[in-house]
N, C-alpha and C positions, 0 to 999 in steps of 0.2 A: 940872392935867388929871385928869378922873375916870376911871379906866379898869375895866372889868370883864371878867372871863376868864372863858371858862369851862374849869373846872378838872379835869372830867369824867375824862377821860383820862391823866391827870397820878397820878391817885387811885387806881392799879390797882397790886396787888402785880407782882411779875416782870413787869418792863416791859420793851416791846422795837418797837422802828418807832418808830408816831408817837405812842404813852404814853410812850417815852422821850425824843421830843423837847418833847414837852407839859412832862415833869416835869423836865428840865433847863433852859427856859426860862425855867419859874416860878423856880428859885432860881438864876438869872443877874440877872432881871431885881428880885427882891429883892433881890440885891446889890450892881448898879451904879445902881440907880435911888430915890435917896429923896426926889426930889424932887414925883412926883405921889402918887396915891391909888390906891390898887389895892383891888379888891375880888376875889376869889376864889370862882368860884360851882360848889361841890358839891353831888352828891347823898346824899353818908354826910361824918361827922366825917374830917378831915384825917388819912392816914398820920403816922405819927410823923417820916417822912423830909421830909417837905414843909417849909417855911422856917418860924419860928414867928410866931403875930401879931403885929404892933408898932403905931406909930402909921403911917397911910397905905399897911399890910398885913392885913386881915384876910378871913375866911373866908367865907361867907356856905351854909348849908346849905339845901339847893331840894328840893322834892317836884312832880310824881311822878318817880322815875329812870324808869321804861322809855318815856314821853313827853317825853325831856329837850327838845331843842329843838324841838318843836313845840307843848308848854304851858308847863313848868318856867321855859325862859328867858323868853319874848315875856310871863307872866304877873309876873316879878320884874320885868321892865322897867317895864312899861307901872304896876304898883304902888309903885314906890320915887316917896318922896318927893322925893330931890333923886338926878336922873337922870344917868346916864355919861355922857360926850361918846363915846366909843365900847367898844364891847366886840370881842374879841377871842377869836375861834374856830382852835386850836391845832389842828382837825382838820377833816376836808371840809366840814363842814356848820354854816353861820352858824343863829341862832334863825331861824325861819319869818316873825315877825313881830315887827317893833321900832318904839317911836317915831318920829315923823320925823325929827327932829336928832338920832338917835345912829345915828352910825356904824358899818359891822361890818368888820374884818374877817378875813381867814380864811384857813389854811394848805391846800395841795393842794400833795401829796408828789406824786404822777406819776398817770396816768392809764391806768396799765396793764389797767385793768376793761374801757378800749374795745379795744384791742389784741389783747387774751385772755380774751375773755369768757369760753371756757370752761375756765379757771382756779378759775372763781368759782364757789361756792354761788348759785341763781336767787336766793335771797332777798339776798343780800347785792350781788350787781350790779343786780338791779333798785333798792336803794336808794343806791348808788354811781354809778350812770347817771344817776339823777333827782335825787337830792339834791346830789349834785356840781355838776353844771349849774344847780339853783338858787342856789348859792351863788354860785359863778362869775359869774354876771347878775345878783345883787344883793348884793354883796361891795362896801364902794366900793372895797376894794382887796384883792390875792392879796400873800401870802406864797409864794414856791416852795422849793424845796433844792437846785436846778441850776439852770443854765442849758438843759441839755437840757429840763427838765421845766417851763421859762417859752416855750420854744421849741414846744412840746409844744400847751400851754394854747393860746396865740396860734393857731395852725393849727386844732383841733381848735372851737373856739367861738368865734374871729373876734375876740379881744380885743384891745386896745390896748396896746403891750407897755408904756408907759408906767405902765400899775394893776398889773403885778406887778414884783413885787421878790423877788432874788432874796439867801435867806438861809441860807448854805451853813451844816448841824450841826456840834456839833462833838464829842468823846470829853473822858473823862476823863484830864486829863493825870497824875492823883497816881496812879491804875490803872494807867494801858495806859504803861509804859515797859519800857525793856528791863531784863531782871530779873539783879539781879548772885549771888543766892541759886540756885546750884545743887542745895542742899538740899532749898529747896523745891519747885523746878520739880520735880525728884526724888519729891518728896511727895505730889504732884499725879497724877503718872503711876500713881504707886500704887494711891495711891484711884479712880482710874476704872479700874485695873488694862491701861494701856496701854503699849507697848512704847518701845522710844529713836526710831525711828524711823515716823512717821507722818506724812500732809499731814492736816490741818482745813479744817474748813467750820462755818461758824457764823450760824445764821440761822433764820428760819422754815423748819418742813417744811410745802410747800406747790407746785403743780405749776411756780409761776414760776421758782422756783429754782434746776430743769433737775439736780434729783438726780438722776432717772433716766440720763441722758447720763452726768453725771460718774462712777455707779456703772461704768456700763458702759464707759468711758474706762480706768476704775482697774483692772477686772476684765481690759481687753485690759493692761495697761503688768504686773500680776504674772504674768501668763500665756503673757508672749511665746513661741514657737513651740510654744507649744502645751503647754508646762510649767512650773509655778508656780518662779520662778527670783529670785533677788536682782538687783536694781540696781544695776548699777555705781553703785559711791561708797557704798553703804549697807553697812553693817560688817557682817559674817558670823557673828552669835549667833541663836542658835535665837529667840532671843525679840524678835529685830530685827528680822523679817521687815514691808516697808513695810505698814502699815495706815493706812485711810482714818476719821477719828475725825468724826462728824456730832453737830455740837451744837444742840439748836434743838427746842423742846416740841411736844407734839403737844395733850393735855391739861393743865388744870391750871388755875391760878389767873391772872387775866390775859388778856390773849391770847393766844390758841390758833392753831395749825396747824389746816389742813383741806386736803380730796381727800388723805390722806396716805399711805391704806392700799397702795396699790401697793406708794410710796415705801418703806415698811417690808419690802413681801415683795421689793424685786429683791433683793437680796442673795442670798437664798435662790434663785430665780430663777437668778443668774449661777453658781452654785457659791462666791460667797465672803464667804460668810456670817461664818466664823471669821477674816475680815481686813478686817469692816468696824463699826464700833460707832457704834452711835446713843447718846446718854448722855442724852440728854432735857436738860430746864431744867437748869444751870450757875449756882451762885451768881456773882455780878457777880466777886468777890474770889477764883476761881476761872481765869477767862478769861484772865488777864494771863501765869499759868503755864502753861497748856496752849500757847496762840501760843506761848510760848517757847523752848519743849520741842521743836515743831513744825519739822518741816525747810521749809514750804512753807504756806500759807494758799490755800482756792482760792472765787473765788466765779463758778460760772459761769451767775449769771441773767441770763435769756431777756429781762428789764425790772427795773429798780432808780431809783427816785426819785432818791438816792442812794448807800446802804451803806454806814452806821455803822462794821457788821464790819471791815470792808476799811481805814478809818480807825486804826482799833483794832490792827489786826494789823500795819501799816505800824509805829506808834508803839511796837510793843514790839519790832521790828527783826525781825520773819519776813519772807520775803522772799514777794511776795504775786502769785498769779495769776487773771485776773477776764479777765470776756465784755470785748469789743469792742462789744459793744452798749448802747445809752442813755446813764446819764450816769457810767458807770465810767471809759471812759476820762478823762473831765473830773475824775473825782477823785481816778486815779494817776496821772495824766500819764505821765511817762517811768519812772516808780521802778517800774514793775509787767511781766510777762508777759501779755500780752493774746492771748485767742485768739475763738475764731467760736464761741458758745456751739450753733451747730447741729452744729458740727463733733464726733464722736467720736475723729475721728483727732486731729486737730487739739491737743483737749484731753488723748489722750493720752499725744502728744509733749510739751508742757508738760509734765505731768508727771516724765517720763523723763530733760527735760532738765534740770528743775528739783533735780531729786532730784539729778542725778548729777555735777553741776559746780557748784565749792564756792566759783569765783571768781564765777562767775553769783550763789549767794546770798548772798555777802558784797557784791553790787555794787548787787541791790536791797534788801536789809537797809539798806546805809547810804543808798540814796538816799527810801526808804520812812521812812525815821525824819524825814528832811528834809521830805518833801513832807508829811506826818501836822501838821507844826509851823503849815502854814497855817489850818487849822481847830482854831475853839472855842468852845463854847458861850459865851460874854463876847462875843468876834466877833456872834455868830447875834444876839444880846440885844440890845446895839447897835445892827446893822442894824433890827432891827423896830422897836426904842422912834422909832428916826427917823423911820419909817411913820409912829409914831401923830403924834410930835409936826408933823410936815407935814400928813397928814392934819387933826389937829385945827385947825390954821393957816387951811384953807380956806374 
């Protein structure tokens, strides 16, 4: 079987969403599959981190990038001499225009653009609206990452739950474990100059991900009656005082955050500005210590396809608290503190409780480390290769 990718997204420095699921599928799917042809279609020469060529692996570099699939790809189709059986779009948007016997098809994380439109930049939901829905009705088949988000798809554009499949991400498992180097966790803190005791968040800064609530959640739990005070259970050093540590780029290389500037000034805003730190982009070999260190992991978006993060933080044994909304719950199941991501109160009991009962985080530490075991990218790779090879069957 011919298969061809497109690699677009996979090819971004600092990856995070769906460039990280792109470029971990690529080298799953070179690794358990050597049995077809793979072709790889870019618009610049391959990251050094990408898998290297072999036989039945190689690259293939496309012009123009800023009309990727609406010339780049349907123009290498339609020009190759001996043609794919299908190509394979790792992100919303299949080519515009393909042969008739090759097949497409194509990942759709969640549908949060219809949900919350006004999240979005006009220009990027007007192309998320229309170009989703093209893909959707000429996909012969969906890839999804939950159950919630094929649940989703089916209701919102009338599909056949039969054409999507569902193919849950997965983390690094040689990264994200529980770290037995208190040295280094120690080292870590350092260098972003944070305290013993803080909860994390780790994610795009972006209006879905309900930082404003959780600021102001954190700002009621250090504040209680009315005076900046310690939490019970948290140790009593001047430099212990709980802090809220936000990991997740605003600019840079890759993808980027947006609508963020609010997000930057609550802080300042609530009065607790000097108990809350953004750290911007985090190398990959960074994360694994910070969760570590962390008394508490919290993600409380409004909508999530999935949540890589949340996976991540379970497998290094933080004990983790996320919305009740989409498909979080389906991905903590029982190991997690679930709360109403409208709720301020709500979230900032979770934290208060989280923080200050130590059988509670040793109870989802261990059951977080367990459920983290069900997902991985090898799983995810598997899953879709079956797509193709049924797909191609027809």
């Amino acid at each position: 079987m011919k298969i061809w990718i497109d690699g677009y997204e996979a090819n971004i420095p600092q990856r995070l969403g769906s460039s990280q699921v792109a470029f971990e599928l690529l080298r799953s799917l070179e690794r358990i599959d050597r049995k077809n042809d793979y072709t790889i279609l870019l618009p610049s020469p391959p990251l050094e981190d990408l898998p290297n060529e072999r036989a039945g692996w190689r690259y293939k570099i496309l012009k123009p990038k800023r009309l990727w699939t609406r010339i780049a790809l349907p123009l290498a189709l339609y020009s190759a001499n001996i043609k794919p059986d299908l190509i394979f779009s790792p992100t919303h948007y299949v080519p515009r225009f393909v042969p008739r016997k090759i097949k497409r098809v194509v990942t759709i994380f969640d549908l949060s653009f219809l949900h919350f439109p006004e999240s979005f930049l006009k220009k990027d939901l007007w192309q998320l609206k229309n170009w989703t829905k093209f893909s959707v009705i000429n996909g012969d088949h969906i890839i999804t990452i939950s159950k919630f988000s094929k649940d989703d798809i089916v209701k919102q554009y009338g599909l056949a739950r039969q054409k999507i499949t569902v193919a849950y991400p997965g983390y690094d498992e040689k990264e994200f474990r529980v770290q037995s180097s208190e040295f280094r966790v120690k080292a870590v803190k350092e260098k972003y100059k944070i305290g013993d005791n803080y909860i994390i968040y780790i994610g795009t800064i972006q209006p879905r991900k309900n930082l404003v609530r959780l600021m102001k959640a954190f700002g009621s739990a250090i504040h209680l009656e009315g005076a900046k005070v310690h939490l019970r259970g948290v140790r009593e050093r001047s430099r212990n005082e709980l802090e809220l540590v936000i990991v997740g780029k605003t600019k840079g290389e890759g993808r980027q955050g947006w609508m963020y500037e609010d997000i930057l000034q609550t802080p300042q805003n609530l009065g607790i500005k000097d108990r809350v730190k953004f750290l911007g982009f985090v190398p990959t070999e960074d994360l694994p210590l910070l969760l570590s260190g962390a008394l508490a992991f919290i993600q409380p978006s409004l909508w999530e396809g999935f949540g890589i993060p949340v996976v991540e933080a379970m497998a290094t044994g933080v004990p983790v608290i996320v919305s009740n909304a989409s498909s979080l719950p389906e991905v903590v199941g029982k190991a997690g503190l679930l709360v109403d991501p409208y709720s301020i109160d709500q979230i900032e009991q979770a934290i208060r409780t989280i923080v200050a009962d130590k059988k509670l985080q040793q109870k989802y530490s261990k059951e977080g480390i367990a459920q983290a075991k069900k997902f991985s990218w090898d799983k995810m790779a598997r899953t879709v290769l079956k797509v193709f090879k049924e797909l191609a069957a027809k």
